[in-house]
ROTI-561013 format. One record per residue (C-alpha): x, y, z; residue in three letters. Coordinates in steps of 0.25 Angstrom, whole numbers, padded with zeros to 4 digits, always signed. Example, Ala and Ser with C-alpha at 12.3 -4.5 7.8 and 13.67 -1.06 7.14 Angstrom:
+0049-0018+0031ALA;+0055-0004+0029SER;
# end
This chain:
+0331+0354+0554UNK;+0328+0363+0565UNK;+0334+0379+0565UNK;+0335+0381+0580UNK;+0341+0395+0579UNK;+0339+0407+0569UNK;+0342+0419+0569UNK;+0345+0432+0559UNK;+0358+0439+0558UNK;+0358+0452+0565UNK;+0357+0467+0558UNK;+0372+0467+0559UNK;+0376+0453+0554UNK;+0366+0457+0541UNK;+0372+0470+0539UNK;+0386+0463+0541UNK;+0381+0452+0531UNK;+0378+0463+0520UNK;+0390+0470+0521UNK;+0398+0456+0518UNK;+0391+0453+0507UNK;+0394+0467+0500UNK;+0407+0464+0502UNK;+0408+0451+0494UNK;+0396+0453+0485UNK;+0399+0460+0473UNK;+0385+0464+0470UNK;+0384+0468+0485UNK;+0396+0477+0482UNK;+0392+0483+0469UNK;+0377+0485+0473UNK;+0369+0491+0482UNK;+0362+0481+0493UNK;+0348+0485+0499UNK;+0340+0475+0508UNK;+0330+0466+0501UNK;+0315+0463+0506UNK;+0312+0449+0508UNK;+0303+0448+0498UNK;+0311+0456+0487UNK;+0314+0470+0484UNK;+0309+0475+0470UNK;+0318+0485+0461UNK;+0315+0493+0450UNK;+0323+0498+0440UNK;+0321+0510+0432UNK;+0323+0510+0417UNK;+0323+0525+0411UNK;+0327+0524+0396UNK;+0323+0539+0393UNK;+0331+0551+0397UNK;+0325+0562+0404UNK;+0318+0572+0395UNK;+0319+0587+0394UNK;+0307+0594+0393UNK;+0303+0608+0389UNK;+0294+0618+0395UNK;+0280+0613+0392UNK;+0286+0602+0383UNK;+0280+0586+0382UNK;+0287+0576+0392UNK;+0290+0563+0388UNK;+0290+0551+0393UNK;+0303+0544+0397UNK;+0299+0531+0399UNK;+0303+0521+0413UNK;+0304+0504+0415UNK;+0304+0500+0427UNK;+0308+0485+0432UNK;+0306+0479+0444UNK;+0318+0468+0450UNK;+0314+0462+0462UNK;+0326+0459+0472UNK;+0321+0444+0479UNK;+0330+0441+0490UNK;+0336+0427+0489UNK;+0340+0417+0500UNK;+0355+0415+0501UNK;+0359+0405+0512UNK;+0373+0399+0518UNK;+0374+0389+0528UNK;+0386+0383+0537UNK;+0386+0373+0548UNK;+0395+0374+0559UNK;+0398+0369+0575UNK;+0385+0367+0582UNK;+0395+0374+0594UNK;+0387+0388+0586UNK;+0376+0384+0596UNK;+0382+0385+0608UNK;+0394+0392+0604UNK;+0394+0407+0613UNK;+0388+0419+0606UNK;+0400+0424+0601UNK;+0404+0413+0596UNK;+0391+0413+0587UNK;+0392+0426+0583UNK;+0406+0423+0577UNK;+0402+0410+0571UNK;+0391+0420+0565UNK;+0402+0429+0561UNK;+0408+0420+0553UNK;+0395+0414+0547UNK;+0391+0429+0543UNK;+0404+0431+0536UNK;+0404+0418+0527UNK;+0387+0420+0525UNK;+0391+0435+0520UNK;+0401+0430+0510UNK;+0393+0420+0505UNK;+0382+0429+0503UNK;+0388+0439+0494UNK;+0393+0428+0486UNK;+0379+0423+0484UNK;+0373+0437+0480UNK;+0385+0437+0468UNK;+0382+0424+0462UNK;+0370+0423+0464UNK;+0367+0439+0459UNK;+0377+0437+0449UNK;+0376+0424+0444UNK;+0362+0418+0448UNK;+0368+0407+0455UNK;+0365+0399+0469UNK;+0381+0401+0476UNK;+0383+0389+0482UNK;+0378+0378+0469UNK;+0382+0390+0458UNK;+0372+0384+0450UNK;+0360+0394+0445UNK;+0350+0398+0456UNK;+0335+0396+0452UNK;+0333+0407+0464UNK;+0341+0419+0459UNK;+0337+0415+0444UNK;+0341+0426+0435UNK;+0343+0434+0444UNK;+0357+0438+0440UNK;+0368+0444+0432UNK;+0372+0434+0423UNK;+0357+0430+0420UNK;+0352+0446+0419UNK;+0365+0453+0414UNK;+0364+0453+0399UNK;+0377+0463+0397UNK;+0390+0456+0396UNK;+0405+0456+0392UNK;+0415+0444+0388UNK;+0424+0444+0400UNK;+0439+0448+0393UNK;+0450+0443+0403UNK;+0459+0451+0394UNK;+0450+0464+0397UNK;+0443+0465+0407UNK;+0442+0479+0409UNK;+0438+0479+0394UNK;+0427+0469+0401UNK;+0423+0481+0410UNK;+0423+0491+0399UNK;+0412+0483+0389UNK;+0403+0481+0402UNK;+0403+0494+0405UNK;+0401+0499+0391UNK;+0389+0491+0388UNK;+0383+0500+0400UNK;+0387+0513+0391UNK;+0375+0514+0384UNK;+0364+0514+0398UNK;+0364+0522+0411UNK;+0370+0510+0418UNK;+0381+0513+0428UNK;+0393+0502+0431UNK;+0394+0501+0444UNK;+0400+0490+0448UNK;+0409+0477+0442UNK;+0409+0463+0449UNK;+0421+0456+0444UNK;+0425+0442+0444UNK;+0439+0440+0451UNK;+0444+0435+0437UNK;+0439+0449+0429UNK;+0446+0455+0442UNK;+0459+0448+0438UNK;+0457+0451+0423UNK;+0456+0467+0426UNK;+0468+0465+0436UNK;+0477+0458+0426UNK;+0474+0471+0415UNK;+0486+0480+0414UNK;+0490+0493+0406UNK;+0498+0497+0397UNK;+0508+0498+0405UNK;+0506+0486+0413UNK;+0500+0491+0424UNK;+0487+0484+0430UNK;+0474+0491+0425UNK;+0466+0486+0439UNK;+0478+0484+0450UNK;+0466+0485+0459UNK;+0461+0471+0454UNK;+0474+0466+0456UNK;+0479+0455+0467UNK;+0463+0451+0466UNK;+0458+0466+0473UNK;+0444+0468+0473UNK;+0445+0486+0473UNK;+0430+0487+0472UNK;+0431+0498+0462UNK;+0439+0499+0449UNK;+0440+0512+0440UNK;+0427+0517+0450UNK;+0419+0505+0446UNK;+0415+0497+0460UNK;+0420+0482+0455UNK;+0420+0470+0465UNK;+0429+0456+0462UNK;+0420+0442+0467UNK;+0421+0428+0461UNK;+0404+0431+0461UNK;+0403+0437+0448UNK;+0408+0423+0442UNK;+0404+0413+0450UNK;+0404+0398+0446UNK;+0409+0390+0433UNK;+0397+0397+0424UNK;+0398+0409+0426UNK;+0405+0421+0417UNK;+0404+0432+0424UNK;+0418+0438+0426UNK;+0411+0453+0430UNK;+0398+0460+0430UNK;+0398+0474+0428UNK;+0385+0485+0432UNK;+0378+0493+0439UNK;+0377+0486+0451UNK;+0374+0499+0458UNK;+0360+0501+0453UNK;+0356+0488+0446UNK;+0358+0477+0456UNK;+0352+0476+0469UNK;+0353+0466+0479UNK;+0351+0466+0495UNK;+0349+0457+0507UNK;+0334+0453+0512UNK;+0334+0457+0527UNK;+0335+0446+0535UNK;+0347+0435+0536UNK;+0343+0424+0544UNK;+0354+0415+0549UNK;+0349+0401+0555UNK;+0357+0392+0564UNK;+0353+0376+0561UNK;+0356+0366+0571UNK;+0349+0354+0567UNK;+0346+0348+0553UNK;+0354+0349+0539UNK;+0352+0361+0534UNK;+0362+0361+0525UNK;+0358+0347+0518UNK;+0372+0344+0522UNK;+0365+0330+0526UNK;+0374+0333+0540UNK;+0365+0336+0552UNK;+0370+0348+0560UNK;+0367+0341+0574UNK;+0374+0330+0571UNK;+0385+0337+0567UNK;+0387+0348+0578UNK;+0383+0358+0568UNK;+0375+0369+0567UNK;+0370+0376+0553UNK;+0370+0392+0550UNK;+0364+0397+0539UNK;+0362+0412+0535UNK;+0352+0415+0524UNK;+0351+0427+0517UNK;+0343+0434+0506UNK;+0348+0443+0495UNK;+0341+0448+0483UNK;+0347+0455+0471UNK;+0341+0462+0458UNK;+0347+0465+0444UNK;+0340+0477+0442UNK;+0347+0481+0429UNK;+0353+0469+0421UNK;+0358+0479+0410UNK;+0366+0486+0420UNK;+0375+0473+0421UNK;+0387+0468+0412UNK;+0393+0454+0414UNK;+0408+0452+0410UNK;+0410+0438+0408UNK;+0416+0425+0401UNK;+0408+0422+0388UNK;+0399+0434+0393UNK;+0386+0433+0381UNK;+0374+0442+0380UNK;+0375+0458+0378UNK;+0390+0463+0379UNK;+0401+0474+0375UNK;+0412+0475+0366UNK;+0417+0460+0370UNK;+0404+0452+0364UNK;+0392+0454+0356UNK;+0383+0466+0361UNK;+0369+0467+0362UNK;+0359+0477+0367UNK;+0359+0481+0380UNK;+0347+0483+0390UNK;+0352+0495+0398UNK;+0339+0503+0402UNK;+0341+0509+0416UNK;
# end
């Protein structure tokens, strides 16, 4: 297989990239992005389980007492490829541009979409089977805090998350929610038979409820094992994620570089493929509360509860 063109999307297709992917991520939408190095980022987070101390004039000080915890951010290769016309090579510039264009919007897509399932559910997108790469790197593997999913209730759902946050400095800041726990809030109605949520309604993602930033995506659960129905946190300050810099996109003209077992010369064809690297961290597990089918491990009022790890 010979690669007789290669090239890196520019500044402004990156940037364009990013700003596709924040808008059908939900972790790109509830958190905050920040470029990667190549060779990782390392974070560190704070734990301060004393409260400031008052001293008096010429009074002893003590010591408060700090952990601190290192989570490195390793980028991890996500890559797309499509065949198409081998008229790409003598098509007009503009022509490949637009043909680029498209390519760009479908990558994009796919992207975010690999960030949440993989982030979210440490799986490889296209097989949906379990990725030895992203390991436990994720929330149903480190998230400990759940809640029995309550199709009856799910704004009671909601409630029991966030109080199992009561006790800690943690701050909700976000909920992801499954389009099913979207349609269970939208279906709740007052006394008087009004909706509770008519934002929900008519399948709306509003992007804030009751001032808590909230997004919809068939992500959170993703594939036949899956439980999840929403995940609730401080995605704000205790999950990072971002881009390492450089987004190379190749154009192959010989060879089978999708073991399709088709060669693209003898099929007219030429093969783009866009590869990029993301990295993400959990920098606080504690700070996260599943809401799901069957949910087990530490919960709220719906299940058995357990001690909580909530340090920050």
């Amino acid at each position: 297989m010979a690669t007789n063109r290669g090239t890196m999307f520019d500044p402004v297709v990156v940037t364009d990239l990013i700003n596709k992917v924040k808008g059908h991520s939900s972790l790109a939408k509830l958190s905050q992005a920040e470029p990667v190095a190549f060779n990782g980022n390392k974070e560190f987070q704070f734990s301060m389980d004393s409260e400031v101390d008052i001293v008096g004039e010429g009074g002893a000080k003590s010591e408060g007492g700090i952990a601190l915890t290192p989570k490195t951010i390793i980028p991890i290769k996500f890559e797309y490829g499509a065949r198409v016309s081998d008229e790409f090579m003598i098509a007009t510039e503009e022509e490949k541009i637009e043909i680029l264009k498209a390519f760009n919007e479908g990558f994009a897509k796919k992207a975010a979409r690999g960030l949440d399932i993989a982030a979210f559910h440490g799986l490889n997108p296209r097989t949906g089977a379990a990725s030895t790469v992203v390991g436990e790197n994720c929330f149903d593997e480190q998230v400990d805090l759940t809640v029995v999913y309550d199709a009856t209730n799910p704004d009671g759902n909601v409630e029991d998350a966030i109080a199992l946050f009561d006790d800690s400095d943690i701050d909700v800041t976000g909920i992801a929610m499954a389009p099913a726990f979207r349609s269970a809030l939208a279906a709740m109605k007052d006394s008087r038979g009004g909706k509770l949520y008519p934002d929900l309604a008519w399948g709306k993602n509003p992007g804030t409820i009751n001032g808590l930033a909230v997004d919809v995506n068939s992500t959170v659960k993703f594939g036949e094992n899956t439980v999840d129905k929403a995940i609730i946190g401080d995605f704000e300050s205790c999950f990072k994620w971002g881009f390492a810099k450089e987004i190379p996109l190749k154009v192959i003209e010989y060879g089978d570089p999708d073991n399709s077992g088709y060669d693209l010369a003898g099929h007219n064809q030429v093969y783009l493929r866009a590869e990029v690297y993301m990295g993400w961290a959990i920098l606080e597990p504690g700070a996260f509360a599943i809401i799901g089918d069957g949910a087990s491990g530490e919960t709220g009022e719906t299940g058995e509860t357990g001690e909580t790890n909530l340090h920050l």
